[in-house]
SEFIMAR-911110 format. One record per residue (C-alpha): x, z, y; residue in three letters. Coordinates in steps of 0.001 Angstrom, whole numbers. Layout:
// SEFIMAR-911110
<<X, Z, Y>, 'Ala'>
...
//
This chain:
// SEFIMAR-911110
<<0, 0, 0>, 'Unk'>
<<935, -1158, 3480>, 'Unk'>
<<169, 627, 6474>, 'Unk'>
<<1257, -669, 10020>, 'Unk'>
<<1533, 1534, 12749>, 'Unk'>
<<1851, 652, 16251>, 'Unk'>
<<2363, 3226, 18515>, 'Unk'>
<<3108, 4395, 22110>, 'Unk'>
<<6293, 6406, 21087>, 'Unk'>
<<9336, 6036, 18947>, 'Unk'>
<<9276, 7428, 15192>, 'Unk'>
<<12278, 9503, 16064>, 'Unk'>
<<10952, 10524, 19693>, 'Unk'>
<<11587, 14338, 20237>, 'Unk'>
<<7710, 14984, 20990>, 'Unk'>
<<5690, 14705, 17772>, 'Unk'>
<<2359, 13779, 18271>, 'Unk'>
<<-550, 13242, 15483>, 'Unk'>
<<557, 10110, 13998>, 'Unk'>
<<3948, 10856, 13564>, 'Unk'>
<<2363, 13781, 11119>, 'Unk'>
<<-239, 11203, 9626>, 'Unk'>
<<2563, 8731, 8962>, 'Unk'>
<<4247, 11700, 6669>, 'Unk'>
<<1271, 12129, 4733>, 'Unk'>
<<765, 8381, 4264>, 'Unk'>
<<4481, 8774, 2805>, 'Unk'>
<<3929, 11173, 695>, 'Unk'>
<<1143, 9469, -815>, 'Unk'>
<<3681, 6628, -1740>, 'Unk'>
<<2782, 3937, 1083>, 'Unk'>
<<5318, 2106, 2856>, 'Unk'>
<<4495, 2107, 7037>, 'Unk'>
<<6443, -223, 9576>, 'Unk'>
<<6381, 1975, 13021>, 'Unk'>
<<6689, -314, 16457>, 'Unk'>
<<6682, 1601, 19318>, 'Unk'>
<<5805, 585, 22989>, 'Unk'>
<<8153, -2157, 24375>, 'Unk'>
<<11144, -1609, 26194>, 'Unk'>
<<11251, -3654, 29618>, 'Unk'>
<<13794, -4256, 32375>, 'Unk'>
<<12054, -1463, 33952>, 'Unk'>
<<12416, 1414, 31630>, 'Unk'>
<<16493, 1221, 33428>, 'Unk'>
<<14909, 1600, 37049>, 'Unk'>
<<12851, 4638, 36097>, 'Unk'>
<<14388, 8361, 37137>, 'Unk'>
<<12573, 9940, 34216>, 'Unk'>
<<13793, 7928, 31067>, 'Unk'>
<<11885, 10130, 28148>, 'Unk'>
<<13107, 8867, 24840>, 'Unk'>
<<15244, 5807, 26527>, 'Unk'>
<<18026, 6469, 24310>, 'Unk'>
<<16201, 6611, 21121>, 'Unk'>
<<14262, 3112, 22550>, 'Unk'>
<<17120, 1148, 23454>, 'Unk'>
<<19396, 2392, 20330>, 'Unk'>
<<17031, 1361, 17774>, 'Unk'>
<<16144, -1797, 19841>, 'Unk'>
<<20002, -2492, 19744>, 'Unk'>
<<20704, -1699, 16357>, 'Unk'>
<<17369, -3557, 14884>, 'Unk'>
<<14696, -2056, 12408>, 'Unk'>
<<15667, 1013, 11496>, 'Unk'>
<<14953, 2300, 7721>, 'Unk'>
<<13593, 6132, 7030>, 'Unk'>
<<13235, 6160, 3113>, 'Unk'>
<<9681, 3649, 3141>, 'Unk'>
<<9467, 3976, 6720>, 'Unk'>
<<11070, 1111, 8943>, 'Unk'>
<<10946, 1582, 12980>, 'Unk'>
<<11147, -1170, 15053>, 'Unk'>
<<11368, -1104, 18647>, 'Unk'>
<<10813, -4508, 20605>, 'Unk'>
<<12447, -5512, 24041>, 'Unk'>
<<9586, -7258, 26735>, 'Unk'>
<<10470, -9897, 29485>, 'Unk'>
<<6949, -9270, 30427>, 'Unk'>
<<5902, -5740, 31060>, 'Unk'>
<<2702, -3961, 32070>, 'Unk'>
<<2196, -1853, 34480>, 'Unk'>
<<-263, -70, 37017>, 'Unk'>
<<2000, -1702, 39901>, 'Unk'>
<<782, -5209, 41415>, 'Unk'>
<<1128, -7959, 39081>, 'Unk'>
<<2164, -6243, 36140>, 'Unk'>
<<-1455, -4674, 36039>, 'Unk'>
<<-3287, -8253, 35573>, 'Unk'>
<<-4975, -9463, 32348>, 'Unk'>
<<-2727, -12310, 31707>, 'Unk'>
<<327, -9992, 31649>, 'Unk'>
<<-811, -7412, 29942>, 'Unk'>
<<-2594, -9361, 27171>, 'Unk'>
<<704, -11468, 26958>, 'Unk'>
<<3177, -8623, 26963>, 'Unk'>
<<3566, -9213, 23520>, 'Unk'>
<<4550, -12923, 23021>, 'Unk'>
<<7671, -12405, 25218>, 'Unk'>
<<9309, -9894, 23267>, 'Unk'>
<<13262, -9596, 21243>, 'Unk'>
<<12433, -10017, 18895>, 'Unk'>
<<9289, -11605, 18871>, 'Unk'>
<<7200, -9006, 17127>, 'Unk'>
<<5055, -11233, 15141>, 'Unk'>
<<7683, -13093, 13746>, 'Unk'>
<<9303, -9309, 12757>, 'Unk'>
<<6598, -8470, 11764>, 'Unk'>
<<6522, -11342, 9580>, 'Unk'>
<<10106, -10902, 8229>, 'Unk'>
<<9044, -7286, 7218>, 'Unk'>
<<6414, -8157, 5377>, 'Unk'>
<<3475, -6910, 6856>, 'Unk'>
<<1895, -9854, 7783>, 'Unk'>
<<-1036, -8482, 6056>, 'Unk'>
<<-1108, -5203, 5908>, 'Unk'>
<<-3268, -3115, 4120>, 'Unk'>
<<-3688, -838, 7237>, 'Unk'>
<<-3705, -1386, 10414>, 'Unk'>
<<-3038, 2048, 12672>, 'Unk'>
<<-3457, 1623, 16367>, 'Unk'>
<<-3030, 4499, 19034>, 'Unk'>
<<-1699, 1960, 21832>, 'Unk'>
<<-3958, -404, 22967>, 'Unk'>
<<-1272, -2715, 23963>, 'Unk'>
<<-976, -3833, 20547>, 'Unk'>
<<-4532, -5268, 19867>, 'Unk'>
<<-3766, -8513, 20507>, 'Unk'>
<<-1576, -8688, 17555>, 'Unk'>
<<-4045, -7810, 15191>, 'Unk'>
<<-5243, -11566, 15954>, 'Unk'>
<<-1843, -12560, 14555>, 'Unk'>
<<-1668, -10203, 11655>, 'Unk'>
<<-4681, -9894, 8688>, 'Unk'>
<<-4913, -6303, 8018>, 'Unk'>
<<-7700, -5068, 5319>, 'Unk'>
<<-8614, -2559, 7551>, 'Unk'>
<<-7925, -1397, 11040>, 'Unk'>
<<-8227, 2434, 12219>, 'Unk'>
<<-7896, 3174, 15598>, 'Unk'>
<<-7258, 6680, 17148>, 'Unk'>
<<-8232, 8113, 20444>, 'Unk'>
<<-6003, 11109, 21781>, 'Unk'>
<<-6575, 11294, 24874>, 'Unk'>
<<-8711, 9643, 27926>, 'Unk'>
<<-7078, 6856, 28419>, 'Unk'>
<<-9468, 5717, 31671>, 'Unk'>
<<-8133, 9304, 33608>, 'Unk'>
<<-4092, 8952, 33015>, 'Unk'>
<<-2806, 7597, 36538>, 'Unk'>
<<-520, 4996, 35374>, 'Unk'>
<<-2774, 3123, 32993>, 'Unk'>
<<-3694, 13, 34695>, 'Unk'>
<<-7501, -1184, 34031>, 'Unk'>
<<-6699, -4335, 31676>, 'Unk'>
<<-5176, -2275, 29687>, 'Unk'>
<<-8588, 545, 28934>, 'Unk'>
<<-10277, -3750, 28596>, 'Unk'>
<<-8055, -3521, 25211>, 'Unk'>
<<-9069, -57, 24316>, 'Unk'>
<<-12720, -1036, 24369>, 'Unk'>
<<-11816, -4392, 22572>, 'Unk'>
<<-10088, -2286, 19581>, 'Unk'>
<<-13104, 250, 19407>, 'Unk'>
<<-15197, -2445, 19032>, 'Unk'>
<<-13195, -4545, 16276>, 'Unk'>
<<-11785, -1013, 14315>, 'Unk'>
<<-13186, -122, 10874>, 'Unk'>
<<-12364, 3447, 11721>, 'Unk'>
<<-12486, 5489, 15076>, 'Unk'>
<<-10893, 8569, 15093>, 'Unk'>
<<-11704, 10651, 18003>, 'Unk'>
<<-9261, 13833, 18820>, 'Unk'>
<<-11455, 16178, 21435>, 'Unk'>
<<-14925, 16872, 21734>, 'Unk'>
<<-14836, 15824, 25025>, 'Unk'>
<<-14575, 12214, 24232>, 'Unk'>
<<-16497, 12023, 21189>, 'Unk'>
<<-19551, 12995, 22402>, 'Unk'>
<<-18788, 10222, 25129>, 'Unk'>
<<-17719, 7925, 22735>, 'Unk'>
<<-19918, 8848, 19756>, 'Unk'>
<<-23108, 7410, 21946>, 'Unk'>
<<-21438, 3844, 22254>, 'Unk'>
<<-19964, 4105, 18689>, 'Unk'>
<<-21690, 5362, 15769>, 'Unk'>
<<-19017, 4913, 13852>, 'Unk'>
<<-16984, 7482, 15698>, 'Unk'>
<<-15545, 10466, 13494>, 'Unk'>
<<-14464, 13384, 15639>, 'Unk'>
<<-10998, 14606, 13855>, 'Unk'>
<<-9128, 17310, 15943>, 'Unk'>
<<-4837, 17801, 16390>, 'Unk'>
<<-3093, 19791, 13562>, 'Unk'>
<<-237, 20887, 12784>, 'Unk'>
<<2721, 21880, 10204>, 'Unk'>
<<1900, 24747, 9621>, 'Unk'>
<<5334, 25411, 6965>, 'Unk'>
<<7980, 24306, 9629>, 'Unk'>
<<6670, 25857, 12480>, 'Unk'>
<<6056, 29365, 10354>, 'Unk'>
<<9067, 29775, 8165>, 'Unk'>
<<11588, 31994, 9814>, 'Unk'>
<<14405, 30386, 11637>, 'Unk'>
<<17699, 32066, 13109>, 'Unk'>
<<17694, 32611, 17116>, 'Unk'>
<<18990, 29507, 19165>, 'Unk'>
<<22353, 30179, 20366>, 'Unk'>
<<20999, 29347, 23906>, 'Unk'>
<<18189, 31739, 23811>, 'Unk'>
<<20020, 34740, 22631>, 'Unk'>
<<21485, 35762, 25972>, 'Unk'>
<<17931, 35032, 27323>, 'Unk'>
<<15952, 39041, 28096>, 'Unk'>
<<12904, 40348, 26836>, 'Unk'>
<<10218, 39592, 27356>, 'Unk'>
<<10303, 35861, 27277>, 'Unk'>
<<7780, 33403, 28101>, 'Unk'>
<<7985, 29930, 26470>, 'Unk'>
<<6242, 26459, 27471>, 'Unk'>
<<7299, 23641, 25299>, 'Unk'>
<<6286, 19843, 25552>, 'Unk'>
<<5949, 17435, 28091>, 'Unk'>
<<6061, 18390, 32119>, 'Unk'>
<<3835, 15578, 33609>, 'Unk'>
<<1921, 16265, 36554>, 'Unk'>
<<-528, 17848, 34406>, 'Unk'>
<<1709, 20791, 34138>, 'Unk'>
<<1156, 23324, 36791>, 'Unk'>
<<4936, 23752, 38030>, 'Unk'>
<<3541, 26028, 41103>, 'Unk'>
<<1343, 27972, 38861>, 'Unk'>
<<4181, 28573, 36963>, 'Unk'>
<<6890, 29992, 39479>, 'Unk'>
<<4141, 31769, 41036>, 'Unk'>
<<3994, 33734, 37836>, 'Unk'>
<<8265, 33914, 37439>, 'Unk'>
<<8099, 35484, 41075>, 'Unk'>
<<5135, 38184, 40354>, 'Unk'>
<<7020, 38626, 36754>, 'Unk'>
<<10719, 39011, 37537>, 'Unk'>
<<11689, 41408, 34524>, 'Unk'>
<<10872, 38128, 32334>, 'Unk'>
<<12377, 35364, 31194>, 'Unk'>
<<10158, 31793, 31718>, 'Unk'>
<<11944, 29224, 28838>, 'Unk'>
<<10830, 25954, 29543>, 'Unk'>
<<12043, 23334, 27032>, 'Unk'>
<<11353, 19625, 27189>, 'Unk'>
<<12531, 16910, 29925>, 'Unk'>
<<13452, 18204, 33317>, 'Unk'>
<<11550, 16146, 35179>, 'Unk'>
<<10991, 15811, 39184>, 'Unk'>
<<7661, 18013, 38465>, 'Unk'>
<<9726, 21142, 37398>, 'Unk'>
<<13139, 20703, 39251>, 'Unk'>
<<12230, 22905, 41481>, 'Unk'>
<<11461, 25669, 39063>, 'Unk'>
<<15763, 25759, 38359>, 'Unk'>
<<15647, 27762, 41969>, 'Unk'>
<<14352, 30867, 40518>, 'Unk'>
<<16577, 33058, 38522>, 'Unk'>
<<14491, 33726, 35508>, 'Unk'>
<<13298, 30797, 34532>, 'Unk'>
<<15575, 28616, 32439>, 'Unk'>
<<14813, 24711, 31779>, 'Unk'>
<<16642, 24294, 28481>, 'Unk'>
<<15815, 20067, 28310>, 'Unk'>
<<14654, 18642, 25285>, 'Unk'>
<<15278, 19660, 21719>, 'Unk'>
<<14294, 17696, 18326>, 'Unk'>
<<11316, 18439, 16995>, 'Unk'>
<<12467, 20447, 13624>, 'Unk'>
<<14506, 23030, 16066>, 'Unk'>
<<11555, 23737, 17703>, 'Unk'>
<<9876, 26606, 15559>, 'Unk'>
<<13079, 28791, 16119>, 'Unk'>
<<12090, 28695, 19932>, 'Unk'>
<<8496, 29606, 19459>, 'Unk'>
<<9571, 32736, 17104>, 'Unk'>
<<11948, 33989, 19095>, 'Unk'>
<<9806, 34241, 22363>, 'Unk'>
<<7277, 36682, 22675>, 'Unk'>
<<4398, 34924, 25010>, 'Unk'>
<<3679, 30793, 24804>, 'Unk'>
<<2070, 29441, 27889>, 'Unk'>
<<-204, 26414, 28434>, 'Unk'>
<<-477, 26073, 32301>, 'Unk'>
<<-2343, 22953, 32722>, 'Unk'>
<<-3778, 21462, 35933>, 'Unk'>
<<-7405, 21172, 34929>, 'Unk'>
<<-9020, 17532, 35562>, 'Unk'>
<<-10983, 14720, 33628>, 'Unk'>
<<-7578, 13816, 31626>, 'Unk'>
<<-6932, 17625, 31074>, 'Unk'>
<<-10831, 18391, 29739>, 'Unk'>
<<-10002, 15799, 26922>, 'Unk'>
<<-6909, 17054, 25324>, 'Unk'>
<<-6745, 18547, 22199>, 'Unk'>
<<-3668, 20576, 22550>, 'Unk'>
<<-1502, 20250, 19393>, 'Unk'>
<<892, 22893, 21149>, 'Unk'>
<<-1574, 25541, 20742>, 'Unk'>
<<-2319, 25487, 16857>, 'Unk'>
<<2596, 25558, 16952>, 'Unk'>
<<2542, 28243, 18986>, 'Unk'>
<<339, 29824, 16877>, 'Unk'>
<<1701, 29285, 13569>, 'Unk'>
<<4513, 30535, 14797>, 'Unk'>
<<2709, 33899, 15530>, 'Unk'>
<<3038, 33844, 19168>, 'Unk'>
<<482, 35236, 21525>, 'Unk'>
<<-960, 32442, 23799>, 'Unk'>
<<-2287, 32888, 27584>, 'Unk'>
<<-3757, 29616, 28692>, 'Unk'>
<<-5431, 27400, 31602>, 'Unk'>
<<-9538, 27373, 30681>, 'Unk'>
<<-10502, 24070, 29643>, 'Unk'>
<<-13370, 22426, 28251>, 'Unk'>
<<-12011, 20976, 24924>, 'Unk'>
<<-9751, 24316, 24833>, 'Unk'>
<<-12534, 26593, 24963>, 'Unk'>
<<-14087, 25030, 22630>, 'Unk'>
<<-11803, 25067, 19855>, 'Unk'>
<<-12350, 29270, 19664>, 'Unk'>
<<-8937, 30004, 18751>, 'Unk'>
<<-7502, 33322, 19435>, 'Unk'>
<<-5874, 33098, 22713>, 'Unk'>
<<-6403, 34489, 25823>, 'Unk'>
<<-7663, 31780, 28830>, 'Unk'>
<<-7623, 31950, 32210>, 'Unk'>
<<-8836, 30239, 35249>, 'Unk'>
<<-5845, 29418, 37655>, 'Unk'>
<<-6180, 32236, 39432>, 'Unk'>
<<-6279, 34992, 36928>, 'Unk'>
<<-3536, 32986, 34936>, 'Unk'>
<<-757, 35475, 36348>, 'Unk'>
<<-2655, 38670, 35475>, 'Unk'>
<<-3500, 37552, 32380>, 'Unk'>
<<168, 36734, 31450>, 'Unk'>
<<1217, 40064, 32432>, 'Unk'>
<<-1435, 41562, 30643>, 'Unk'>
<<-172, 40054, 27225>, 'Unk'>
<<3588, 41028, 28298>, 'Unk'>
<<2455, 44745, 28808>, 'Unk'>
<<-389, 44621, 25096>, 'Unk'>
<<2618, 42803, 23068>, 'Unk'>
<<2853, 45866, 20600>, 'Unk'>
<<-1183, 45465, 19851>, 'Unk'>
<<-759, 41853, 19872>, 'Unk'>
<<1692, 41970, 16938>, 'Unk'>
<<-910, 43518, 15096>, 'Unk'>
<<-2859, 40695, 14955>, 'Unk'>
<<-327, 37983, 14395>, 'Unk'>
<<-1969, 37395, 10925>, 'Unk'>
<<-5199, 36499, 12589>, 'Unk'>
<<-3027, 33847, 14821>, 'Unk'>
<<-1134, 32250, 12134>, 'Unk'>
<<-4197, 31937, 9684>, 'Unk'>
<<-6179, 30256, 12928>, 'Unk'>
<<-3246, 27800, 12351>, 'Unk'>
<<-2714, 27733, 8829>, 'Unk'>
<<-6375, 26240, 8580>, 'Unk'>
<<-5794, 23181, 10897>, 'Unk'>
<<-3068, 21815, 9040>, 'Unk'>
<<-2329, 18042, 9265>, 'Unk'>
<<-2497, 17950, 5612>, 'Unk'>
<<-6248, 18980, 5714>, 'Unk'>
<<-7204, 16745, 8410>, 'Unk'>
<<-5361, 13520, 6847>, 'Unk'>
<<-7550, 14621, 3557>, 'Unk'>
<<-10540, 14300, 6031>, 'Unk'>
<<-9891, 10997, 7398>, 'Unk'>
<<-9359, 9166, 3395>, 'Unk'>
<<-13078, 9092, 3400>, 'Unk'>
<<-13326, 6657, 6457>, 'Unk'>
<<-10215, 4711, 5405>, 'Unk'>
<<-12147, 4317, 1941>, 'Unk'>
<<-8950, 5674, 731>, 'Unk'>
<<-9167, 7834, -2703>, 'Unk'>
<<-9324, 11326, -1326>, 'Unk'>
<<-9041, 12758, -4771>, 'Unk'>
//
């Protein structure tokens, strides 16, 4: 069995989001995937915050690159899109695709998986190629509101609709956006983040850089888009000075200011598998999350790691975070602060109910929500 994947990020990208997890369990249930990640363009070297342009342009340099039955690919455009004059038109984004090194549907092709028996799409830029390939099937899943991100240009949500209306499968991650989505497409199967649950809660030794680090220690880790609330955060570093705020993930122009203040430390990025040993050697994770339209449809897979790692979690209120009833403590923006302290000063009666966070966790594994998506694949879930 042949499943292709085409994808916004890289297979070996140092944030792990839901497919790279379903692509493992596709693995272990002997299929072989071939992973193509967005397309590199002249302008991914004029951009100041170049997340996983390393990982982009190696692979794209070196050619497909093989992980046991898992082959990565990532393609080089002359013809980007963009939500900048231009590059935001139909024509280019539609053609984005034919003007690429290699040419993906040639590599595609060469790969063998002209025909898949799977198509997986998550990136919308990629449905015009399933007019060039002949999958059996084609499952599409939504993580996120695509129409609220900033720096998706219209044409491109024209796609999105085009692949929910051609997929076999729609797999919707928040509640938000199914019940939107549900009402236009029956077919629609809501199917919530997960995560892995062994990695994240088997022990792991301290990170060197931590260990100088004082208790207490709050930790945010992930992505620092303008979603994340950077003044929301040093507010909290200045009204909390006996702890240590660990932020690790790209230093971007949102958080640079945040190296100003003595006790918070922005560690950068780390891979994905050293990322448990953070998480269990902090004592408070943090979600602080501008809330708007984009922010009311994530389904945050950070929450369930933090948890399975046992931390205690103080949060941003949400609507798709409120509704997933897990055992953390929310706050609106302006209580945030209190509400962190108050965790910092109860961590002794929060340790007592660690179990309850890490079996929250346990029973959103990946593995049990890739068993609940066979069914709409028509793939034997026994």
């Amino acid at each position: 069995m042949k499943a292709l994947f085409l994808e916004s990020l890289p297979f070996e990208s140092a944030f792990h989001v839901g497919s790279h997890h379903y692509a493992r369990c596709f693995l272990d249930d002997g299929w072989e995937i071939l992973w193509i990640s967005h397309p590199l363009s002249p302008l991914h070297f004029l951009m100041r915050d170049k997340k996983d342009f390393d990982v982009r342009l190696t692979a794209w340099l070196r050619g497909p690159q093989r992980y046991g039955n898992l082959t990565y690919v990532s393609p080089f455009t002359l013809l980007p899109s963009g939500n900048v004059p231009l590059l935001r038109s139909r024509p280019v984004v539609r053609n984005t695709l034919k003007v690429t090194v290699p040419v993906v549907r040639g590599l595609v092709r060469r790969l063998g998986f002209e025909e898949p028996d799977l198509a997986w799409l998550t990136n919308p830029i990629f449905y015009p190629l399933l007019d060039r390939v002949k999958p059996k099937r084609v499952a599409m899943r939504i993580a996120d509101d695509t129409s609220a991100f900033k720096n998706v240009p219209p044409a491109i949500r024209e796609l999105e609709e085009m692949a929910m209306e051609r997929a076999d499968a729609l797999f919707v991650v928040s509640r938000n956006l199914y019940e939107e989505l549900s009402r236009r497409f029956p077919k629609a199967v809501f199917l919530p983040n997960g995560v892995d649950y062994e990695l994240f809660s088997t022990p792991a030794p301290e990170p060197e850089d931590m260990a100088a680090l004082p208790h207490p220690r709050v930790i945010y880790v992930g992505a620092t888009e303008y979603w994340f609330d950077a003044e929301l955060v040093a507010s909290c570093a200045r009204t909390l000075p006996e702890a240590s705020f660990v932020i690790v993930g790209p230093v971007t122009r949102v958080i640079e200011p945040l190296s100003a203040l003595d006790n918070v430390f922005l560690l950068g990025p780390r891979p994905y598998r050293e990322i448990p040993a953070y998480l269990q050697h902090a004592d408070v994770g943090i979600i602080p999350f501008r809330r708007d339209r984009m922010v009311d449809s994530i389904h945050p897979i950070k929450l369930y790691e933090y948890l399975a790692a046992g931390l205690p979690v103080v949060a941003t209120r949400w609507r798709e975070i409120e509704a997933m009833q897990a055992p953390v403590a929310l706050a609106e923006r302006e209580e945030f602060c209190e509400a962190l302290s108050t965790s910092l000063q109860k961590l002794r009666a929060l340790e007592a109910e660690r179990d309850a966070r890490m079996a929250f966790a346990r029973g959103n594994s990946w593995r049990m929500r890739y068993e609940a998506l066979k069914p709409g694949l028509f793939i034997d879930a026994s």
